[in-house]
N, C-alpha and C positions, 0 to 999 in steps of 0.2 A: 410513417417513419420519417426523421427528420435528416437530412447530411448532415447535418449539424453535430448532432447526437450520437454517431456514430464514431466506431474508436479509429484514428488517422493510423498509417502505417504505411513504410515504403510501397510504392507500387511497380511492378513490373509489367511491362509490356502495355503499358499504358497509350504510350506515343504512338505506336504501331496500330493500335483499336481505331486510333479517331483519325491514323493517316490513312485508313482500310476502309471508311466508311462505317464501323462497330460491323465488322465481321463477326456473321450470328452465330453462337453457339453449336453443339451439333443436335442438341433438343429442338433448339427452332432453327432447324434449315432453311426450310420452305418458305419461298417468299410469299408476300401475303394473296396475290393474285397469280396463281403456277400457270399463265397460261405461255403456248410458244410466240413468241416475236414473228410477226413475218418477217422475209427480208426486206429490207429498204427499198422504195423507187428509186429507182434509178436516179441520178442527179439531186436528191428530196436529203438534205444534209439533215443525222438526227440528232435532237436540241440535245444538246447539254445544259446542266443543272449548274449552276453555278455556286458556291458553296460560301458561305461567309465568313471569314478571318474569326477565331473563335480561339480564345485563349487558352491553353490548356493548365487551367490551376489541379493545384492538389485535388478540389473538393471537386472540381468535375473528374477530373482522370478518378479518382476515389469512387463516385459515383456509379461511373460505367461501369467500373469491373465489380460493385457489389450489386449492381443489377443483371450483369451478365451471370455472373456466378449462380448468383437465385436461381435467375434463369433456367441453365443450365441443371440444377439440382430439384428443378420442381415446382421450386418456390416464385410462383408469378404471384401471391400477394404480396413478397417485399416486392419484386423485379417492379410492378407495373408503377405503385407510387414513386419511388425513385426515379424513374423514368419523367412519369409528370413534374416533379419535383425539376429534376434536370433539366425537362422541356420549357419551363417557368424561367428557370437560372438562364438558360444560352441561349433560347432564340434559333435554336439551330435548326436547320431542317433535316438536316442525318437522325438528328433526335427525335424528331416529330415522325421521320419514317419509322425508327425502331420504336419509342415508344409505340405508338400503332401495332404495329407487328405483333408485340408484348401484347399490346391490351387485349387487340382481339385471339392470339393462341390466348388468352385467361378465362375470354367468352365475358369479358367485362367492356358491353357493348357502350356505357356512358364514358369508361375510360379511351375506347379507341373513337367516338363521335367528338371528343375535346380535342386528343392529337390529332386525327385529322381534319379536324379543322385548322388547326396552327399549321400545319403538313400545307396546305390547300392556300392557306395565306400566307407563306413564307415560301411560295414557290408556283405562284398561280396559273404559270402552264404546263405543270406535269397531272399528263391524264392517270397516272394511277393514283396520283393524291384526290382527284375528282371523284372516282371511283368507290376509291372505297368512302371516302366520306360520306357517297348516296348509297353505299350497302349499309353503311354504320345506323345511316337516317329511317331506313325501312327495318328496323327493330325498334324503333322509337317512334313516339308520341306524332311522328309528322306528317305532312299531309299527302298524297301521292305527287302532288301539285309539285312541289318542293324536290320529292327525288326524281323525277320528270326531266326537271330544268337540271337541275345539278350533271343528272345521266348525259342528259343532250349537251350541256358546254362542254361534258368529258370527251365525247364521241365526236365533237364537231374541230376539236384540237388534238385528234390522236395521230391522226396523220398519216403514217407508214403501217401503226400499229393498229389502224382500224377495225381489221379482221379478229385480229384477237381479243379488243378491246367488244366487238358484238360478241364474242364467242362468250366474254364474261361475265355477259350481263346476268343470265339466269343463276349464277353463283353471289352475284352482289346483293340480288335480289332476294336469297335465298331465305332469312331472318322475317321477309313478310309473312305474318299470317291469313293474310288474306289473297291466295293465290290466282284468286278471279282479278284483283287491282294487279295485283303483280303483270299479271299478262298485257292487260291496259296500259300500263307504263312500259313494257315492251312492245307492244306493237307501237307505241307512238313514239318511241326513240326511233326507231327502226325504219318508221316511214319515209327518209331520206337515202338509205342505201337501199334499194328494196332490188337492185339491179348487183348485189354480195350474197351469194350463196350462205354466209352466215348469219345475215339478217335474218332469212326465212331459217337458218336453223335453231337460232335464240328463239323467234315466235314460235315455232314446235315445242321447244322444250315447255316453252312457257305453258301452252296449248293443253300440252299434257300431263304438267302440274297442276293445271285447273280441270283436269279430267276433262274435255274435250279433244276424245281421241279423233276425231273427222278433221277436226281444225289442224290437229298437229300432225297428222298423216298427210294432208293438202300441200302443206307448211314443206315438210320433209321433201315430194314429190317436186317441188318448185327450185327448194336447195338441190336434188339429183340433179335437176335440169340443166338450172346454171351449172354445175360443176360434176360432170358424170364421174372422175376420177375419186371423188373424194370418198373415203369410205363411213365417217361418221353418218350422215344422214339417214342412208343406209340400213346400218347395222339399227341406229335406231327406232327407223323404220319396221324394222324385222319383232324388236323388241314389243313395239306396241302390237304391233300383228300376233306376238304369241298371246296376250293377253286377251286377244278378240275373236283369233280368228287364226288358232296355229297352223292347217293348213298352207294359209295365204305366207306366214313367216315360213315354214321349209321352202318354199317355192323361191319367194324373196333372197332365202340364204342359199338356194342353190342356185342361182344367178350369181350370185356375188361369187360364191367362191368357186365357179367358172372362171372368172376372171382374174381371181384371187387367192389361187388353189392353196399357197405356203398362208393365210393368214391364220391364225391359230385363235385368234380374235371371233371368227367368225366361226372356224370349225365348233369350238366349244358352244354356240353360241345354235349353232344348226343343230348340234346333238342337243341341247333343252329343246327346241321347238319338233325334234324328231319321235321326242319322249314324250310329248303332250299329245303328239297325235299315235302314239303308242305304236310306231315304225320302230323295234325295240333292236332290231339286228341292225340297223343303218345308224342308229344313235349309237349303239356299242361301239361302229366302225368309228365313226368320228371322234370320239373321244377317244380309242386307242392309237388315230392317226395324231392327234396332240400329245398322249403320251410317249408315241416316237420320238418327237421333237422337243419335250420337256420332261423326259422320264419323271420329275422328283415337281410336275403341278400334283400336288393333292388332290386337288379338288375334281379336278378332269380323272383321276386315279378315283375317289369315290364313285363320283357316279358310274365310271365303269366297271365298278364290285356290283351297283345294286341294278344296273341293268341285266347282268351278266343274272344276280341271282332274282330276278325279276323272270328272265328265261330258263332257270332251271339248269343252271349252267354252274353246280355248287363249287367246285374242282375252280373253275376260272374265277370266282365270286370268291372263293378263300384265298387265293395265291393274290387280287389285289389287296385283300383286307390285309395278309401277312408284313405286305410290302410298307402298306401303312403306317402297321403299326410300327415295325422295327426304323421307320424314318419319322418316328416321333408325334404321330395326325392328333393335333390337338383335342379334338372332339372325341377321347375313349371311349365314350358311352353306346356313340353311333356306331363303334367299330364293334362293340361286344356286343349291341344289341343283334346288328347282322349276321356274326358269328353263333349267335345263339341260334336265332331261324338257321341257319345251314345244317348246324349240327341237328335242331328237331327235323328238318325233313329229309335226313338220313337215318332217323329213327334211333339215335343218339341218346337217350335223354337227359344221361347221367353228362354229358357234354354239355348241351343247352343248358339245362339246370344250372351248370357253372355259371356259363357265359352270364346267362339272364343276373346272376347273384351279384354278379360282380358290377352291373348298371346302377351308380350312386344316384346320376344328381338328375331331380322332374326333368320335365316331365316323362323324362325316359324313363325311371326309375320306376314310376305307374307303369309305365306299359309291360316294362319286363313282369313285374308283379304279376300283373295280370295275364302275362303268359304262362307264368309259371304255375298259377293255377288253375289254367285251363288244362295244364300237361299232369296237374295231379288228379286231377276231377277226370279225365280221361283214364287215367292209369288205374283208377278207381279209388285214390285217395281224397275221397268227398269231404271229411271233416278237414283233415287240414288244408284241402283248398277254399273252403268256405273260412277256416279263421285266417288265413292269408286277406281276403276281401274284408271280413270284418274289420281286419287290422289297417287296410288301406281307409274304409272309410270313416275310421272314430278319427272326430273332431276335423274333418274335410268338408267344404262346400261340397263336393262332387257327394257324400253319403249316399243321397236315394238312388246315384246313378250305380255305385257299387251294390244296394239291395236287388236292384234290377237286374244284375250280375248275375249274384248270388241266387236269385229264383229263376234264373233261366237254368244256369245250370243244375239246378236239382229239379226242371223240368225235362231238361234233357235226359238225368239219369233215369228218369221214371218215378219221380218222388214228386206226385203231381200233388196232394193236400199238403206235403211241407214248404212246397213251394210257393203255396197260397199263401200258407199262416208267414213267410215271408215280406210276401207284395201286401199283406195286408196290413202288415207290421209299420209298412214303408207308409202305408195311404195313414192310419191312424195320424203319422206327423204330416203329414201335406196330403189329407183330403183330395186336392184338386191336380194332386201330379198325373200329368198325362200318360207318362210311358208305366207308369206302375195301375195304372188306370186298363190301360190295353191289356197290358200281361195280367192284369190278375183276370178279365175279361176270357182270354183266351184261355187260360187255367179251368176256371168255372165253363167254358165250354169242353173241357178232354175231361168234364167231371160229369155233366150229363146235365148241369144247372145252368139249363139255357137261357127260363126267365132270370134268374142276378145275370147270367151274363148279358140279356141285351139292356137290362139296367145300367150297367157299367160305359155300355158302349153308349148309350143315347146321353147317359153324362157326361162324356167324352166328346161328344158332338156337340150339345149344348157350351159346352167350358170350352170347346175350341171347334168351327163351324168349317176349317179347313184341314181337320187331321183325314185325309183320303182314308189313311188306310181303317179307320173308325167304319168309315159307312163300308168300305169293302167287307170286313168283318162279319157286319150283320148282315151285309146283302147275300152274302155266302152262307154265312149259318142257316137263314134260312130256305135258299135254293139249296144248298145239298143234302135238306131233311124234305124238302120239296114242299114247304110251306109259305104262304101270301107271296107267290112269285113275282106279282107283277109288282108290288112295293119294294121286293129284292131286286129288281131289274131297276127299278127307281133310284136307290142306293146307290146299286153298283154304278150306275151309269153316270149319279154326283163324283162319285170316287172317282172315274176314269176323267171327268172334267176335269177333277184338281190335280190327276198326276196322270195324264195320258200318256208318256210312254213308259209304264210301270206293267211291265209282262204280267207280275202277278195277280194286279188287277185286272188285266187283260183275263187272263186265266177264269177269273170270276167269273165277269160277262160272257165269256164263251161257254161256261160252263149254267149259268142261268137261261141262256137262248137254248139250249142243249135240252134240260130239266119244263122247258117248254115248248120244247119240239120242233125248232125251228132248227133244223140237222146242220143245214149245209151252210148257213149265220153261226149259228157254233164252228165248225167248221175251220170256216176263215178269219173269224177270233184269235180262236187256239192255234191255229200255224201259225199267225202273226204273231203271238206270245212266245209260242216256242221260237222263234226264228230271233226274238228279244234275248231270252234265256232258256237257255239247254238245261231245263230243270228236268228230272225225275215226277212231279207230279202234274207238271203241265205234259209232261208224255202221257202221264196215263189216263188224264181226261183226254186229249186229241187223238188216245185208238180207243177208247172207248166210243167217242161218237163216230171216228171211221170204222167201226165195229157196225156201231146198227146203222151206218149208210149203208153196209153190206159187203164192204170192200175188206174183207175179213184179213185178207193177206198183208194188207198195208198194215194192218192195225196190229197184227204177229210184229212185222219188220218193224214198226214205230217202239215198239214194247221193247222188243228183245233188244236191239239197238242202243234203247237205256239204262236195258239194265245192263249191258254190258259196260257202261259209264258210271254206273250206280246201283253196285249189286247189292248195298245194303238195306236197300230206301225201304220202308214198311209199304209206305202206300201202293209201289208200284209192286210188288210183290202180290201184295192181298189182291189186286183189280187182275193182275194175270192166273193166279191161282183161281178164281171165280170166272175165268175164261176159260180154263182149264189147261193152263201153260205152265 
């Protein structure tokens, strides 16, 4: 777009923009680099920029306010060329900062690499014009070599502003995609303050954008040291710790906020890491001591709805969801999906049912789907839950994972051949699918067709050499018919390699040593599985074999025990009735 071309017209408030500096808009507030100033050294006078005598004609005053306006209304394709245009006409370096400003809110990285350059050359010792021009150069074509030198003149003329000037590096940097150089170029700007607690906290960030959490934990611990007050390092310290190693983050955060009891920063921040390590009463706390202090955070208010109904606390898990909703929580979906579990496990359904209905947009909108007819297929609404699944998978990537649905639950109802000519439905279009491969496997065994079934499973093995639970399958079918044991000990014992702490493979093996007499090896199997998971059939193999050790009582109190946990279960039923319980 030309100023030329454009229709001239009185302008107001013209004189005032360019005697303000072009005070930004309230679309673009934010200055291009938000970091804090430190204060000044002491006696360290701070430069002023010097401004150049710049005429104010029609067609500049004209210019500004139709690029301000753009601005303002959206429109940064006219804002940005006008600007450059402008920047061409005046020479100015007010221009070359707001241009810039412009280009990069547009994300038009070649238009803000030309104003700051003008920027950088019409004012050669302001370190934010240095700055960004080396954030502009690390989304472009150029060498690391280049944003290096550019970073280091910026950082070796900041002056007062130094600290913050490190603190911004991993934001200048941000546009690289190659985040292993990025860090390169941070640690070697850096190698001159290394005695600034910010130094080592730009190399963490950087550390840890190049996924080298060791390095940026090191990093972090260096920044503590120089600067124990400070609470960035810290926090982010904590942050990589949930990712690794959430214990060591609660630990981390309950230090800090020792020291730091009001920070509300860190509260929320100890309730995620409290929740990862599933301390679900102590996460609750935290997050309702944040809501003290900021009743209307959202977000600190969801998670302690689904902690709350995490704990089985529905009463408390409705009254935040309530809150939510009537304070407007933008994500409705999340709020009706949790509403719906509350009302199912109050045994609601005509509630749930709503809630679930009412969940429009994916992929929530799947999962209510699929609760809902899980709760029809329960209630014994079997065809309409099954065309509920048919309806989600026509024309979905996801199909064979909804056939696989679909035949479990008409496995479950006791509809074991319609749930084959399902899975089989599903194998005719993908032969080689694994999970439809398993189930129809397991199908063909509750049908008494043991040879197809370990055909299925040995294709299954061949087509994928690490699905565990493949070889547990067969290694079990045939220890529990008590057939070539020692080949099912074989199996089982691949299985337990590729997923050793999986109880129910546990289960197997305890139960194969068992089926070969080796009692007290079973035994100590099975408690360890059971002590994995509180299952119903890993009880009733572990009193079965405390059965024939002899210890007949134990084997009573293991039984009765689970089933008072799980009065439904068949298995443990039939092994106690054949005990005579």
């Amino acid at each position: 777009m030309s100023l030329t071309s454009t229709l001239r017209r009185p302008l107001l408030r013209l004189a005032l923009l360019m005697a303000a500096g072009f005070a930004p808009c309230a679309a673009l507030a934010q200055p291009v680099v938000p970091e804090p100033v430190p204060e000044p050294v002491a006696g360290e006078p701070i430069p002023q920029v010097g401004m150049p005598g710049q005429e104010l004609t029609p067609q500049v005053l004209y210019g500004v306010l139709l690029a301000e306006i753009a601005g303002a209304r959206g429109r940064v394709d006219v804002a940005v060329p006008v600007y450059l245009e402008l920047l061409q006409l005046t020479r100015d370096v007010r221009v070359a900062q707001r241009a810039t400003e412009m280009a990069l809110y547009a994300r038009r990285m070649d238009a803000a690499q030309q104003a700051a350059g003008v920027w950088v050359e019409l004012d050669p010792e302001s370190t934010d014009a240095k700055r960004v021009l080396a954030g502009t150069l690390g989304g472009a074509n150029v060498s690391s070599e280049q944003i290096a030198m550019r970073l280091a003149e910026a950082l070796a003329t900041s002056g007062a502003r130094l600290p913050g000037d490190l603190l911004s590096l991993n934001r200048v940097l941000a546009r690289m995609p190659d985040k292993g150089a990025a860090r390169q170029i941070v640690d070697r700007v850096t190698e001159p303050y290394l005695d600034y607690s910010e130094a080592h906290f730009a190399r963490a960030h950087a550390a840890f954008a190049a996924r080298d959490e060791a390095a940026s934990l090191a990093a972090l611990d260096e920044a503590i040291r120089l600067r124990p007050d400070w609470d960035q390092p810290l926090l982010l310290k904590a942050q990589i710790q949930h990712g690794t190693d959430p214990a060591a983050a609660v630990s981390t955060l309950a230090g800090y906020l020792a020291r730091h009891p009001d920070s509300l920063q860190g509260q929320r921040a100890y309730g995620r890491a409290l929740v990862s390590t599933k301390q679900y009463a102590e996460a609750r706390a935290a997050f309702e001591l944040v809501l003290i202090q900021e009743p209307d955070d959202q977000s600190s208010r969801y998670a302690a709805a689904m902690i709350a109904l995490e704990m089985g606390d529905l009463p408390g898990a409705e009254q935040h969801l309530e809150v939510l909703q009537s304070s407007g929580y933008p994500d409705k979906d999340a709020i009706e999906m949790a509403l719906g579990q509350i009302f199912e496990a109050r045994g609601d359904q005509a509630g749930a049912l709503a809630h679930y209905e009412t969940v429009a947009q994916p992929p929530r909108r799947e999962r209510a789907q699929l609760q809902i007819a899980r709760m029809l297929a329960q209630g014994g609404a079997l065809d309409e839950a099954r065309a509920r699944l048919q309806a989600l998978g026509e024309g979905s990537d996801e199909r064979m994972s909804y056939l696989l649905l679909e035949a479990q639950m008409l496995r479950d109802a006791g509809q074991i051949e319609t749930a084959l000519q399902v899975a089989d439905g599903g194998l005719q279009r993908e032969p080689d699918n694994a999970d439809l491969l398993y189930e129809s496997a397991m199908l063909l065994e509750r049908m008494g067709r043991i040879d197809a079934m370990e055909g299925r499973l040995r294709k299954l093995i061949a087509l994928k050499p690490d699905y565990a639970h493949a070889y547990n399958a067969l290694g079990y079918s045939l220890a529990d018919r008590g057939l070539r044991l020692e080949e099912a000990e074989q199996l089982i014992r691949k299985a337990v390699a590729l997923a050793p702490g999986d109880p129910f493979i546990l289960d197997s093996l305890g139960w194969v040593r068992f089926r070969q007499g080796h009692l007290a090896d079973a035994r100590s199997i099975l408690e360890k599985a059971y002590t994995l998971r509180d299952d119903p059939e890993i009880a009733a193999h572990l009193g079965e074999v405390i059965w024939a050790l002899g210890d007949q009582a134990t084997a009573r109190q293991t039984w009765q025990a689970a089933a008072g946990k799980h009065p439904e279960n068949d298995t443990l039923k039939a092994v106690m009735r054949r005990f005579g319980l």
